[in-house]
N, C-alpha and C positions, 0 to 999 in steps of 0.2 A: 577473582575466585570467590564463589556462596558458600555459605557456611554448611556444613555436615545438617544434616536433619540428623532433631534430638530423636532418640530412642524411645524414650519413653511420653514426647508429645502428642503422638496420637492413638496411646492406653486411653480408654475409661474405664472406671470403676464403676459397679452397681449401684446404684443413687449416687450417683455423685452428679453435680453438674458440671455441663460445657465448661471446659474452661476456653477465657478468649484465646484468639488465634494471636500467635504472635508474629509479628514482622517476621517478612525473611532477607529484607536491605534494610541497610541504612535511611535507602532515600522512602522508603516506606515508615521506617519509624519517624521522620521527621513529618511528615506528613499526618500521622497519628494525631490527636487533640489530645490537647494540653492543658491540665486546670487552670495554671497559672493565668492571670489577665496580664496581654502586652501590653506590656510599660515602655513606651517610643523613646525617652527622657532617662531611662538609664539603660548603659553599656555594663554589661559583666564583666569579673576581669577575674584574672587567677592570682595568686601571691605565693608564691615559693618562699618557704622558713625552714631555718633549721630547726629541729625536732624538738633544740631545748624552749628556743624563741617561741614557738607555738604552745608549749608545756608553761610556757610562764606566763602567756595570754589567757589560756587556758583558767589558770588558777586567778588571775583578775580579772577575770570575768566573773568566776565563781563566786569572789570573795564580796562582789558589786552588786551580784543578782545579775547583770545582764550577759547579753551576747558577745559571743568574741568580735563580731562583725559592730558592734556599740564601740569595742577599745580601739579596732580595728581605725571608725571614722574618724574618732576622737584625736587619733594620731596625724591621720590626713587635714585634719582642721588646724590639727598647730602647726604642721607643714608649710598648707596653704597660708597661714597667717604670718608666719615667719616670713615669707617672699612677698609680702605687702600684699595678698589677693583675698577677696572676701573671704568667708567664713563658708562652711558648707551648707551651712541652712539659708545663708543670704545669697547663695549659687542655686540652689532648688526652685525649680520652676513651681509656683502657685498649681496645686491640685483640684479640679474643679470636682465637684461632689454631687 
């Protein structure tokens, strides 16, 4: 099943310009370019937390200056490190420049 055509996507206004045309599948949006540069060498992944877990990352993040996705790996390092396996920056593949 497609999605409904918006109502108000193809209004223009007086001076206004085109706006771009948006997808109307899935497999068309995918297909769209992407700013981002693919990076082969890493996998995405999601994390499920509870509400307060994330609110207290949150605030050590804040507190550090950094990202949550900084506390985030930091956690995965003493994980990996606990189970006798390198470190996450001795697991990162060399970046050619």
């Amino acid at each position: 099943m497609s999605k409904r055509p918006s109502l108000i996507g193809g209004l223009s206004l007086p001076g206004a310009s085109p706006a771009a045309p948006v997808p109307d599948t899935a497999a068309e949006a995918e297909r769209s370019p992407v700013s981002r540069k693919p990076r082969p060498d890493v996998v995405h992944t999601s994390v499920y937390l509870p509400k307060e877990v994330h609110r207290r990352l949150r605030e050590i993040a804040f507190t550090r200056d950094v990202k949550v996705h900084d506390v985030i790996m930091e956690g995965i390092d003493a994980a990996l490190q606990r189970h006798g396996h390198p470190s996450v920056d001795a697991l990162k593949p060399e970046r050619k420049r």
